[in-house]
N, C-alpha and C positions, 0 to 999 in steps of 0.2 A: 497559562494558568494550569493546576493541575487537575486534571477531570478524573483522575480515579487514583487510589492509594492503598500498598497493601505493605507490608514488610519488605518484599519482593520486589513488586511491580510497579511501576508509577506511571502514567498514563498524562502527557501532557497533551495540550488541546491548543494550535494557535488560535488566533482571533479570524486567522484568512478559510476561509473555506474546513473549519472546522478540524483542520489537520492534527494527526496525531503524531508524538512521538514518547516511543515507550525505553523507556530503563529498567533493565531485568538484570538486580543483584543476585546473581549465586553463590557458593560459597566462596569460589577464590577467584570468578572474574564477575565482569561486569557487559551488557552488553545495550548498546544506546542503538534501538534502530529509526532511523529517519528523521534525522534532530533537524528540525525547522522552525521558522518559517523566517519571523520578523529577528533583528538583531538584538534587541533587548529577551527578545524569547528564547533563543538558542543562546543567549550569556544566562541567563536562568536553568538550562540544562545544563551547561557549563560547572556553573554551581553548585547546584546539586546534586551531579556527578563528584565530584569535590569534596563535599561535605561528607560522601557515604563512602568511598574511596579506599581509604587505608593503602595497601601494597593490591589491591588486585589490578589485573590486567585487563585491559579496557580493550572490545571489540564493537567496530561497527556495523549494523546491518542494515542491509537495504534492499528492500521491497521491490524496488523498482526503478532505474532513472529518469523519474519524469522531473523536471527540474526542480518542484517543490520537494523532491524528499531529497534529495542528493544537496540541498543547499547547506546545510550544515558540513558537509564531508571532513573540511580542513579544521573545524575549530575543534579536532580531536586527534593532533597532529601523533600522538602516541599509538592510537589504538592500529589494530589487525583489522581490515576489514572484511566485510563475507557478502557476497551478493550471484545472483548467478550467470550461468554461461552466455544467456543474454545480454546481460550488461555488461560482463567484458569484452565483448563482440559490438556491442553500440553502435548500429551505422552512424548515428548525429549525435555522437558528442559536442563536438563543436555550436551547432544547435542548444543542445541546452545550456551549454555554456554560455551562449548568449542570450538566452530568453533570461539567465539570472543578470547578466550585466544589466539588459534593459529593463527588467525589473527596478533594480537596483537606482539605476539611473533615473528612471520615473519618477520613483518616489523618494530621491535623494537621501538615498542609506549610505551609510558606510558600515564594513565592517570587520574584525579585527584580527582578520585569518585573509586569507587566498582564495581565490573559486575554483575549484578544481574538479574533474569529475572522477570518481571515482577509481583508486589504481587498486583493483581486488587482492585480498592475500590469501583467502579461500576461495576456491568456485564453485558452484555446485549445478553439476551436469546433469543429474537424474533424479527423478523420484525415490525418494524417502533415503535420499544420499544423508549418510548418519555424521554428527563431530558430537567428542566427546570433549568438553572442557570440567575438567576437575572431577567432581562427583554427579554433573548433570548433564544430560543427553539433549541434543538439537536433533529433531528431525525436517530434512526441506521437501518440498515439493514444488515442482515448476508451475506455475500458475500463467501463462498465457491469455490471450483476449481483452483484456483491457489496454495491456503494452506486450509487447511480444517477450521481454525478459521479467516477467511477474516472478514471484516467489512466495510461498506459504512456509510460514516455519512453527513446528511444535516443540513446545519445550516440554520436556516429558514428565518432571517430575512433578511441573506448577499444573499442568492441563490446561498452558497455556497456547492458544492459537494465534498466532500477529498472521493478518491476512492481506495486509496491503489494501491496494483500492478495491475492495471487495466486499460485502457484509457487510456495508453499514446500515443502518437504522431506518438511513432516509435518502441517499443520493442511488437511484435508478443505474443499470451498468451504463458507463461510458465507455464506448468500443472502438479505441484506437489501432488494432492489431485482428483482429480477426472474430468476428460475430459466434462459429462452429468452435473455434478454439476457446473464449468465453465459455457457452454452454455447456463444453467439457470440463472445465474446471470450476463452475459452480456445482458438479457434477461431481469433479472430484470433490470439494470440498463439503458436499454432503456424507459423504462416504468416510471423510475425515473424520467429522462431529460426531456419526453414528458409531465407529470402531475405535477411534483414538483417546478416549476418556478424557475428553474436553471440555473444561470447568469455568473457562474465561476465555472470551475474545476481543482483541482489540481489531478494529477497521482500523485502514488511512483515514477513514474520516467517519465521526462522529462518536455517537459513544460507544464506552467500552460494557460489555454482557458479563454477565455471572451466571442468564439465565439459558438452559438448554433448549428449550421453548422458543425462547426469543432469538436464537441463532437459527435456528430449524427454520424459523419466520422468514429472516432476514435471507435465507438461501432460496426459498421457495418464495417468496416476492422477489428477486433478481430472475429466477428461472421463467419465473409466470410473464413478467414481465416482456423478456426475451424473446418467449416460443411466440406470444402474442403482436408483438410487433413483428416477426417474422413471418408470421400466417398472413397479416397483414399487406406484406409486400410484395407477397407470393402473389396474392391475389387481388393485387395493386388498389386494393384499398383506401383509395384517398384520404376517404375523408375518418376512417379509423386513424391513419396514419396522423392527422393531425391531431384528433382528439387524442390522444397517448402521449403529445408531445406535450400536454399539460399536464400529467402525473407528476411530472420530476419535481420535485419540492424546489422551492425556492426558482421559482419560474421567472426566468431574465432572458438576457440575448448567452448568454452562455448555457444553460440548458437549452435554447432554442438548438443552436451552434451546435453540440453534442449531438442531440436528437440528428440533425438531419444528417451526420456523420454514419450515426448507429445505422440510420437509411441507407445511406450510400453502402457503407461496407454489405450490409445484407443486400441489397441490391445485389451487388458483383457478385457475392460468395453463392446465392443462391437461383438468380436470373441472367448470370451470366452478363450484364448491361456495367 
């Protein structure tokens, strides 16, 4: 469905885990990043890519390779894609590649493209690494700590922010990749919002902001978050430890699952265990 609409920007929402995927028309391209989730939802981006089209030149980007956003990759067999040093580096390709077949397979999808991970036509090695398409400006920043090849990207004209698994509204960070790397990039990403004239944010997941306030929140609940459960571990805090792992909204065996991850890494990263 579409969870947000502007001239510009479209903002789709799957049904799975709240996932987003946004369409940023500019003047002479177009750029689709992390077209997901279910088959009938990414033939709907499809679409509507379609419909707004004309002759521009269609790029794809991508946040991150964790296999829900990379599962669209092929049903936009034309575009350029952009993602970064990270993900063309991907130790487990293979890996996600399979977590989509078995998905797939689960729940007896089909669907009308190839599964492919990612072949990059841009990369982007460094912070605030600039591309210029037509009359409006990308700016990237490597975003680390959730998955080791994150990526933030500003559009500069809209004061648009796509931030990947980050900023959302309501899912607590999940720390696949390193706890200290995390912190530093919600870090950075405060520093974005405060200097980049930042108008609109999309998350990978949930909703999309218009309000300055409300992103400001969203960075300093990750952060509060973060330092808190780390203090916690530090000082092996049991029973804090468990009472935390009930903030995560939508409290199941997968936020259980996450939580104790988040554990684990700060464990190692900060006790050495």
């Amino acid at each position: 469905m579409i969870q947000y609409a502007t001239k510009q920007v479209t903002v789709f929402q799957s049904a799975l885990f709240q996932t987003t995927s946004t369409v940023i028309s500019l003047d002479e391209h177009i750029v689709i990043v992390d077209p997901n989730w279910l088959p009938h939802e990414v033939r709907a981006i499809q679409d509507y890519v379609q419909s707004i089209r004309g002759d521009k030149e269609l790029y794809l980007l991508f946040t991150h390779g964790d296999f829900d956003h990379i599962i669209g990759y092929r049903a936009f067999p034309d575009a350029k894609s952009i993602g970064s040093i990270g993900l063309q580096n991907h130790p487990k390709k293979d890996h996600k590649l399979h977590l989509i077949h078995d998905f797939d397979a689960t729940y007896y999808l089909t669907r009308d493209y190839p599964i492919e991970f990612p072949e990059l036509d841009i990369v982007i090695s460094e912070d605030h690494q600039q591309l210029t398409l037509g009359t409006s400006t990308l700016h990237f920043y490597l975003a680390p700590g959730h998955s080791a090849d994150g990526l933030f990207t500003i559009v500069d004209s809209l004061g648009l922010f796509v931030a990947g698994d980050y900023l959302s509204d309501f899912e607590l960070p999940f720390i696949y990749d390193s706890a200290k790397s995390y912190k530093k990039t919600i870090e950075k990403a405060s520093q974005i919002i405060d200097a980049d004239g930042i108008q609109l944010l999309v998350p990978g997941h949930g909703q999309t902001t218009d309000s300055h306030a409300e992103i400001k929140r969203r960075a300093h609940l990750a952060l509060d978050h973060l330092e808190r459960l780390t203090n916690a571990v530090i000082a092996k805090d049991e029973a804090l430890i468990a009472t935390m792992e009930k903030e995560h909204a939508f409290f199941s065996p997968t936020t259980q699952e996450s939580h104790k991850e988040n554990v684990r890494i700060i464990r190692s990263e900060y006790s050495g265990e």
